[in-house]
C-alpha positions as CSV (number, residue, x, y, z in Angstrom):
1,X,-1.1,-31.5,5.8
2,X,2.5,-32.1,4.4
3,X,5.3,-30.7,6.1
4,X,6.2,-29.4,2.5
5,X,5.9,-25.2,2.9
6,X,6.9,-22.9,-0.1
7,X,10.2,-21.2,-0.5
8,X,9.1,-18.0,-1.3
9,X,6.1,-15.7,-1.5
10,X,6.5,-16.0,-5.1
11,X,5.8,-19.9,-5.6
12,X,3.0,-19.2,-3.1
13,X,1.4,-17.1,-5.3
14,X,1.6,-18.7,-8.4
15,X,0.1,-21.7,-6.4
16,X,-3.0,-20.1,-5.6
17,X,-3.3,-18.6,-8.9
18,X,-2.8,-21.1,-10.7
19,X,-5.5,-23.0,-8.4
20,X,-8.8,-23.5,-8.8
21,X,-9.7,-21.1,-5.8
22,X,-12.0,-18.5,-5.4
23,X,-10.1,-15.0,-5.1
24,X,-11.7,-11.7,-5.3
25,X,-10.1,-9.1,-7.7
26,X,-8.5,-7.5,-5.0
27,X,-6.8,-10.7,-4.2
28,X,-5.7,-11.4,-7.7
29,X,-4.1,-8.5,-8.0
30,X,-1.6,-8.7,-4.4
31,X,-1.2,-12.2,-5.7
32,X,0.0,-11.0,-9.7
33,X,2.3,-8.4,-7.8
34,X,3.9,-11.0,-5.6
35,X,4.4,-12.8,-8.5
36,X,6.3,-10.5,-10.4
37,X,7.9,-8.7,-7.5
38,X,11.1,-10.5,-6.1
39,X,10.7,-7.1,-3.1
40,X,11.1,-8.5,0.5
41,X,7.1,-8.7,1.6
42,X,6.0,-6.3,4.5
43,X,4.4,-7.9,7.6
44,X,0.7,-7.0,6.5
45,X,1.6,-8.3,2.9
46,X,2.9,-11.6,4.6
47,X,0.1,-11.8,6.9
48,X,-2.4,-11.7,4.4
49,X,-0.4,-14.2,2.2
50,X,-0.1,-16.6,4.8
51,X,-4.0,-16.3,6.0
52,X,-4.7,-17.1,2.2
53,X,-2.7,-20.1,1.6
54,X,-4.4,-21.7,5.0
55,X,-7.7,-20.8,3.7
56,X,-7.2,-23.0,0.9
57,X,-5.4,-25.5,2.7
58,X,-2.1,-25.0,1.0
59,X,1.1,-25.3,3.0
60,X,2.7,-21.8,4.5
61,X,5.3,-20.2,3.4
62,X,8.5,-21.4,5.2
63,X,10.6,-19.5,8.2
64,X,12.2,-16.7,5.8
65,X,10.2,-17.1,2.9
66,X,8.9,-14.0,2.5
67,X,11.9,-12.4,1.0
């Protein structure tokens, strides 16, 4: 893997949207919030990004990007 890591939670999500991955509807909807939502992500909301993104093999996001 790249040492490249997304910026923000927002970039992240468009990546995995925009991706040809499988996400549940559940999923798709956190991700079209994050998104839209320039909010500071909780821990669980972060957690959850992040365990997404490695699923798929994209990079994480970077020290601070949650916000």
């Amino acid at each position: 893997m790249s040492d490249q890591r997304f910026s923000d939670h927002r970039t992240a999500a468009l990546a995995l949207l925009n991706g040809h991955h499988r996400l549940t509807r559940k999923a798709g909807q956190f991700l079209g919030q994050l998104a839209v939502d320039p909010a500071p992500l909780t821990a669980a909301q972060t957690d959850w990004l992040g365990k997404m993104l490695k699923r798929v093999g994209l990079p994480p996001l970077a020290t601070g990007g949650a916000s």
